[in-house]
N, C-alpha and C positions, 0 to 999 in steps of 0.2 A: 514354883508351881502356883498357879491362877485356880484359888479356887470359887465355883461357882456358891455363891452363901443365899443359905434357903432361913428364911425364917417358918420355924416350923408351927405358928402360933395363929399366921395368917390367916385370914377369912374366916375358913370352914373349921381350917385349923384340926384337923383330924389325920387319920393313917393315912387318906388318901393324898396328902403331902408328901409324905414318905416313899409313898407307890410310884408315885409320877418321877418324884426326884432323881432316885436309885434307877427308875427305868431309864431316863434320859443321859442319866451320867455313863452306864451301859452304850447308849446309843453315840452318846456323841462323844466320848471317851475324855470328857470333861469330869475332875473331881470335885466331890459337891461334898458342902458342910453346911448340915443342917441340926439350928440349934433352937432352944425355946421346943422342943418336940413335945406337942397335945400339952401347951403349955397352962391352958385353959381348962381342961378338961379335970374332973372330979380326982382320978389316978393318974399323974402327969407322967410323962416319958415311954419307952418303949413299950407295949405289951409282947404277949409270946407271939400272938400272931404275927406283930410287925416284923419279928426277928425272923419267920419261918424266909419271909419272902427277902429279905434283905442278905440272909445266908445265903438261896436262892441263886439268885445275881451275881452275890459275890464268887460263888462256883462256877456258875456261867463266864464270868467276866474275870478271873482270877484276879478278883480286887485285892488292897490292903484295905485295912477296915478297922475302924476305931469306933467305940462307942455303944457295940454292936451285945447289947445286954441289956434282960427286963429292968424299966424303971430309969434306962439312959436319958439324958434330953441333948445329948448332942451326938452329932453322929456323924465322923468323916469317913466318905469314900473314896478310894483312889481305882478305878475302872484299871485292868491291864487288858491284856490279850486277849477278845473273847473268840471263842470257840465250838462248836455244836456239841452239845453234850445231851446224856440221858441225867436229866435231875431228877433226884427224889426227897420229896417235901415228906418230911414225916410227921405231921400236926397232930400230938398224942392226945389232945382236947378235942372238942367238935369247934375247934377256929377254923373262920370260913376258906376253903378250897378256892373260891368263887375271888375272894381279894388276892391270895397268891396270885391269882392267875389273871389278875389284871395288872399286876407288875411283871409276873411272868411274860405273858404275850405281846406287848410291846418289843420288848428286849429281844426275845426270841424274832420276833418277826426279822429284824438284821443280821441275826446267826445260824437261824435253824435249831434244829434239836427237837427232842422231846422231852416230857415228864411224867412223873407218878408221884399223885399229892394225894395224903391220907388227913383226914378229918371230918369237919362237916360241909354237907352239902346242898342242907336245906335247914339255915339255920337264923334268928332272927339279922337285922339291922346286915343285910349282905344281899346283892342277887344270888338267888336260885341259878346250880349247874346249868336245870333247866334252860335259862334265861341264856346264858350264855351261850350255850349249846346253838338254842336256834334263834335266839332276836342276835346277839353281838356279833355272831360269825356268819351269819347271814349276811350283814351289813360289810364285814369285813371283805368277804369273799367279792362284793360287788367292787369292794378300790382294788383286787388284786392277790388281796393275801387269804393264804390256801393253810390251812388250819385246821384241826381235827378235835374235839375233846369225846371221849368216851366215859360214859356213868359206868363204875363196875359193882359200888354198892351205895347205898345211901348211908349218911351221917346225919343224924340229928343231935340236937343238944338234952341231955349235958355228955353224954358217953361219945361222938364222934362214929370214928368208925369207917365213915365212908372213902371210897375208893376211887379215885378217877384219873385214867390217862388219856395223853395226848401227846399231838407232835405239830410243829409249826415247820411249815418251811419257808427257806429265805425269798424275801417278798424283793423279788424281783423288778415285776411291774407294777408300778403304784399310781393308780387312775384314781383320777377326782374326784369325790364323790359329790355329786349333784341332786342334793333331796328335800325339796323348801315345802311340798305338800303332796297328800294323798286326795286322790280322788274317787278312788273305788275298791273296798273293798272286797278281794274275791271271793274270802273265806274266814272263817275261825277255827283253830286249832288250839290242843292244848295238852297238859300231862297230869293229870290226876292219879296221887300216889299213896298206896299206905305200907306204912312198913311197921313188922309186929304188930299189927291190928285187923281186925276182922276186914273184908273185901268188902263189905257195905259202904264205909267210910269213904273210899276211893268213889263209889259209885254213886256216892250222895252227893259228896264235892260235883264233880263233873257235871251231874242231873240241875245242880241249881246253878251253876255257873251256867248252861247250854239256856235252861229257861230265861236267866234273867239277858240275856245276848239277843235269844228268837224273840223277846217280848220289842226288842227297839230295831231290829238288824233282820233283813228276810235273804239271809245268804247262809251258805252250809254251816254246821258247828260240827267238829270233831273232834271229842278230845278223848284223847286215851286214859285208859284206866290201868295201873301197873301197881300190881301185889309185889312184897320184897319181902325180905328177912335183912335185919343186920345184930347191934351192938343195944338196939334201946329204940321202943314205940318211936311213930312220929308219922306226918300226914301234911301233906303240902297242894298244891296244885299251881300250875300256870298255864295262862292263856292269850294265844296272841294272834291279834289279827296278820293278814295277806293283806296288804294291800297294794296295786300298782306303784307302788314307790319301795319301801321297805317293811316292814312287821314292826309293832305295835306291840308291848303286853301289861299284863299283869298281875299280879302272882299275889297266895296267900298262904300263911300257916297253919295248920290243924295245932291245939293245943287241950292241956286234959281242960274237962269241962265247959269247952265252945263246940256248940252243935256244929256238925260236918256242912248241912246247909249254907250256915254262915260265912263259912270257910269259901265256899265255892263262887255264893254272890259276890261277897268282899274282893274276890279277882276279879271278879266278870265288873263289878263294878268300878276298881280302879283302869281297866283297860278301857271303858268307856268313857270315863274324864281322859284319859291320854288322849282318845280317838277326836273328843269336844272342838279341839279347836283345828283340827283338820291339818296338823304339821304333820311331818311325814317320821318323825324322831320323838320317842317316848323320852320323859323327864330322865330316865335312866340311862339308855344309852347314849343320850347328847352330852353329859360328862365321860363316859368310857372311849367312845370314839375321838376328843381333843388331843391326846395324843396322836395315834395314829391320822387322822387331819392334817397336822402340822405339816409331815411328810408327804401326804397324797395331794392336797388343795381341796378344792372344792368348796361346798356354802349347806348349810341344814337348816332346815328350819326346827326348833324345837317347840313339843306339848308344851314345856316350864323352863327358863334359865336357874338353873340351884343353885344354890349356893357351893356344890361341889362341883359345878360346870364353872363358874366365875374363877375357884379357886385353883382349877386344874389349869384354867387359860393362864393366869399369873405364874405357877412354876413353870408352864413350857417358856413363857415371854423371858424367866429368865435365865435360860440357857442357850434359847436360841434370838430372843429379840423381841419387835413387834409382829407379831404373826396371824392375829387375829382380829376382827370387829364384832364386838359382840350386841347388835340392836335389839334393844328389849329389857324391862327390870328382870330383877330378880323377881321369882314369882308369875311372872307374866309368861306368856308364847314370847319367843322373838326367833331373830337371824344368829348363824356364827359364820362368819365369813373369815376365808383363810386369803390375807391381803400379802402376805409372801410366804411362799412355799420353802420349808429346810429345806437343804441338801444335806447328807450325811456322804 
């Protein structure tokens, strides 16, 4: 048995090693050993969240699986048979929903299936459900693949709680995505949210995020305001442009003791650096989409190359090859161009 060896240490050197790896070894029914895992990092080895999604797959994929425990630093997978299944992620913390399901939806896009993931849903250092919902499958939906996630409750940190399903089906057609700049936007949209908190909160967010947008941009803003109940306070909002290419956003936290205000410009204002350099691909979604790229082709122009985009292109290169050109630093706008497309 040929296995594919991740070092899990590399670049960014974070979970999002792990997400990419396990997704692709899913995908191309290659077993991967990945060792050194967050070998850098403060608490080295597995955390609970990485295990939620790596169980995940292995369900999906009826893998064999070594390693697969909090505090591991190596971690073999052996991919079997995968098959369409209903998974259920049961994240008893508020660990992000949002990273399950950027190992999730890869994998799934070659099998089909649905899931139901419990945790959190708007919680720090993660995108927002939000985000996914409508910048990452929006984008998805434009190469082909037909994807669904539904919010049933919110999760905040530290209690969790929230609730979200969804279903992918098998991506059939896989068009190229071609998005190197925007030219116009149509509009601004967005979700401002409070859960266990007074409806002011929601309303304040959204009011300054809307002003500091109309003060630069003379195009519509709406963004919705959604009252919740769940497991524990919390208050988030996102917002994202329309524009003739793909959506833009960016999202922020409510936290105790930061005025709601704050809350609201802090998106409106990270979505306006996205918007700066006129690429058609916010800093965020230009690493979430490198996988799915690999398969469809095409060229994006990216707001920022991250250091999580640079690190994502190195685990696809080493399962599947040279696959990509990435022009531009780190930190900078640049190109990612797909110079041979997988087949699976």
């Amino acid at each position: 048995m040929e296995w594919v060896e991740i070092d899990g240490s590399y670049g960014e050197g974070g979970g999002q090693i792990l997400r990419t790896a396990v997704a692709l070894s899913v995908i191309t029914g290659k077993p991967v050993r990945i060792h050194r895992i967050r070998a850098n990092r403060p608490n080295p080895g597995l955390r609970p969240q990485h295990l939620h999604g790596i169980l995940a797959l292995k369900e999906l994929s009826n893998a064999r699986v070594r390693g697969a425990k909090v505090g591991s630093t190596v971690l073999e997978f052996v991919p079997g048979r995968a098959e369409p299944k209903h998974i259920k992620v049961p994240i008893k913390t508020a660990g992000s929903i949002a990273l399950v399901l950027q190992e999730l939806l890869p994998a799934m896009a070659f099998v089909g299936g649905s899931f139901e993931v419990t945790g959190g849903t708007d919680v720090p250092w993660s995108p927002p459900v939000d985000y996914l919902r409508n910048v990452t499958l929006f984008a998805l939906e434009k190469m082909g693949l037909k994807a669904e996630i539904e919010l049933k409750r919110r999760g905040h940190y530290p209690k969790g709680g929230g609730l979200v399903l969804g279903r992918v089906e098998r991506w059939e057609e896989r068009k190229p995505l071609v998005a190197l700049e925007w030219r116009k936007i149509e509009r601004f949209a967005g979700i401002s949210h409070a859960t266990n908190l007074p409806a002011h909160v929601a309303e304040r967010q959204a009011k300054s995020a809307e002003e500091k947008l109309r003060s630069l941009y003379s195009v519509p803003v709406e963004i919705e305001r959604e009252i919740s109940r769940s497991l524990g306070p919390g208050s988030g909002i996102v917002v994202w442009a329309e524009t003739d290419s793909l959506r833009l956003a960016g999202d922020a936290l409510g936290k105790r003791g930061k005025p709601a205000e704050v809350v609201g410009r802090e998106a409106a204002e990270e979505l306006i650096e996205q918007l700066t350099p006129r690429k058609a691909v916010d800093k965020f979604l230009g690493d979430q989409l490198i996988p799915f790229l690999a398969f469809a082709g095409g060229e994006i122009g990216v707001a920022e190359i991250t250091n999580h985009l640079v690190t994502n292109v190195w685990v696809v290169e080493r399962f599947l090859g040279r696959t990509f050109e990435v022009e531009g630093e780190i930190g900078e706008p640049g190109v990612v161009r797909v110079v041979k497309r997988a087949e699976v």
